[in-house]
C-alpha positions as CSV (number, residue, x, y, z in Angstrom):
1,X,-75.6,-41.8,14.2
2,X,-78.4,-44.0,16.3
3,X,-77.1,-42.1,19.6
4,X,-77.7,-39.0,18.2
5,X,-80.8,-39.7,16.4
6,X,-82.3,-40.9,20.3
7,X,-80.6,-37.7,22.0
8,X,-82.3,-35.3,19.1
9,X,-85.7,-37.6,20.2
10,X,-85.5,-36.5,23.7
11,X,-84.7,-33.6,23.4
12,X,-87.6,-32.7,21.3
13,X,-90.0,-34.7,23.4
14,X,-88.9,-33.8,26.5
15,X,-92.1,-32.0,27.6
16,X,-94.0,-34.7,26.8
17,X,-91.6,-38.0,27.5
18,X,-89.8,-36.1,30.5
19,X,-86.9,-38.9,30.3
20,X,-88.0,-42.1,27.8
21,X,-85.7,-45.1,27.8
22,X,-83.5,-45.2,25.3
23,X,-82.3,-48.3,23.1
24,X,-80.3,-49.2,19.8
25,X,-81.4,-52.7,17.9
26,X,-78.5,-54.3,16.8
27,X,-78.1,-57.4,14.8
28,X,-76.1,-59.3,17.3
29,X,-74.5,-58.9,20.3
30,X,-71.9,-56.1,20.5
31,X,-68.4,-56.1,22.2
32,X,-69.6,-54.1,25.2
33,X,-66.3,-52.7,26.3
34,X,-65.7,-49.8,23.9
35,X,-69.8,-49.1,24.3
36,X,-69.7,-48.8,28.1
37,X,-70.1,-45.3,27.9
38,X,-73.8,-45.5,26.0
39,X,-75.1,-46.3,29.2
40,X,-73.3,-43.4,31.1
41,X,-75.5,-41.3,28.7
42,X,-78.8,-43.6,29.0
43,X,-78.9,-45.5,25.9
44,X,-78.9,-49.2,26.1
45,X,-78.6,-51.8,23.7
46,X,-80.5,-54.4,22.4
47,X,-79.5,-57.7,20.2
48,X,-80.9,-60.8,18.4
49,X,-79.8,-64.2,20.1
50,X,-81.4,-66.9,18.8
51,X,-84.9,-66.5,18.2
52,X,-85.3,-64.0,21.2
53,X,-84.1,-61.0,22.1
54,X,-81.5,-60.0,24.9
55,X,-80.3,-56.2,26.3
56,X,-77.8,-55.1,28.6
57,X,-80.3,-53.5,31.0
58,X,-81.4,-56.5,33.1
59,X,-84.3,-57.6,30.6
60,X,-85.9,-54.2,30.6
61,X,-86.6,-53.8,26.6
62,X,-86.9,-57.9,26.2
């Protein structure tokens, strides 16, 4: 539901956003393998480690 929630985003702010980074919070790290294709489509993913936050786009939402 999150992945199309962010894909209904863009497309409606398109004109304005042009392409906006795209991210789901999730409560802890996911098992990337069956996800891989999220970031095929642009959405990465973010999760709570610790007291911080980590993502799986080289720190770019953390």
């Amino acid at each position: 539901m999150a992945v199309g929630q962010l894909l209904d985003y863009a497309f409606a702010g398109r004109k304005e956003l042009h392409k906006p980074n795209m991210a789901i919070l999730l409560p802890k790290r996911p098992d990337e393998t069956p996800l891989g294709w999220l970031k095929e489509i642009g959405v990465h993913l973010i999760w709570k480690e610790g007291r911080t936050f980590r993502d799986n786009c080289d720190g770019q939402f953390t």
